[in-house]
N, C-alpha and C positions, 0 to 999 in steps of 0.2 A: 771568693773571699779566701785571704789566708789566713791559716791556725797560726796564732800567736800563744805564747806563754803566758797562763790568768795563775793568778793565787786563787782559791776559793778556802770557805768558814765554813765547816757544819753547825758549829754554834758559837756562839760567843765566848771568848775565853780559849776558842780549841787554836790550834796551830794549822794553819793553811797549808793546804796542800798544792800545788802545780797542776794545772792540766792545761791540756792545747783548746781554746777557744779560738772562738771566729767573733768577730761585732758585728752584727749585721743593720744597727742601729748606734751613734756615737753613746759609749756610753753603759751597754746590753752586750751581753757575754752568752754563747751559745754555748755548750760544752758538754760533754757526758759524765756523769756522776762519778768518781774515782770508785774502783772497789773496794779500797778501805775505809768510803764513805757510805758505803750504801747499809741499809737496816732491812731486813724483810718487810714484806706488803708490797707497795707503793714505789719503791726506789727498786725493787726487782721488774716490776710494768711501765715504769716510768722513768727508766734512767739518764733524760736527757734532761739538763737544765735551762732556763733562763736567767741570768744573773746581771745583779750591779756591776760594775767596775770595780766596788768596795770590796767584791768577794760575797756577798753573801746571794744566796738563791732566792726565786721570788715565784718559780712555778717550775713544774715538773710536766715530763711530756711524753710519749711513747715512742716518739722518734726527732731527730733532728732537727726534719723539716714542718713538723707540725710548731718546735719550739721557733725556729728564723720568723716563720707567720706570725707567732703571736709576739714575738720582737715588734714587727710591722705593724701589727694594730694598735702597739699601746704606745706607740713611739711618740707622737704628739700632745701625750698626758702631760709630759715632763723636759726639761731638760736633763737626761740623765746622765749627764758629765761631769751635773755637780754631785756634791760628796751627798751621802747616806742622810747625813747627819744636817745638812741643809735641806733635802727632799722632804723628813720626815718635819720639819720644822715649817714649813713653807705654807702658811694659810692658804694660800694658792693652789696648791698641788691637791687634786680631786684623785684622793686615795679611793673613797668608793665606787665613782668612776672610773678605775682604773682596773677595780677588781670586775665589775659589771661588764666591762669591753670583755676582760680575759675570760670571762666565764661564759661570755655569749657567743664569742666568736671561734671561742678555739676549745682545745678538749684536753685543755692544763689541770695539773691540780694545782692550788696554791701553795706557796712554799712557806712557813712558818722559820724564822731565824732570830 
């Protein structure tokens, strides 16, 4: 896979920053947390992300390849090409199933945005 240029959000309202991502799923953004993004705890142990397209993160990981896996496992929840703002909208879209795969099969935290 090649690293392409992603925007990522720490929070809403904040100003995106660049980093090189990979897709490993249409849609899911692999990447490593910026160090001007990172807060102690959690973003020091975990500073790989899984991310929308949209920019915003959805789980943290302790390395790369632990994040590409759980790209792969939650890939069929959704189509995640479409925007943020239709996913969360989508009576369809099994958000607690989403969180239930992540937390059974991989060893993400989940990402708050």
């Amino acid at each position: 896979m090649n690293a392409a240029t992603h925007e990522v959000i720490a929070r809403a309202g904040a100003t995106p920053v660049l980093v090189l991502a990979i897709e490993p799923v249409p849609g899911l953004h692999v990447y490593e947390q910026p160090a001007e993004l990172r807060g102690p705890g959690d973003d020091t142990t975990h500073p790989w992300r899984l991310g929308h397209h949209s920019g915003y993160a959805m789980a943290a990981f302790t390395t790369k390849e632990e994040a590409v896996t759980a790209a792969c496992e939650v890939a069929d929840f959704a189509d995640w090409t479409r925007s943020a703002d239709a996913l969360r909208g989508d009576p369809g879209f099994d958000l607690t199933g989403y969180y239930d795969r992540l937390m059974e099969k991989t060893r993400g935290l989940l990402v708050a945005t």
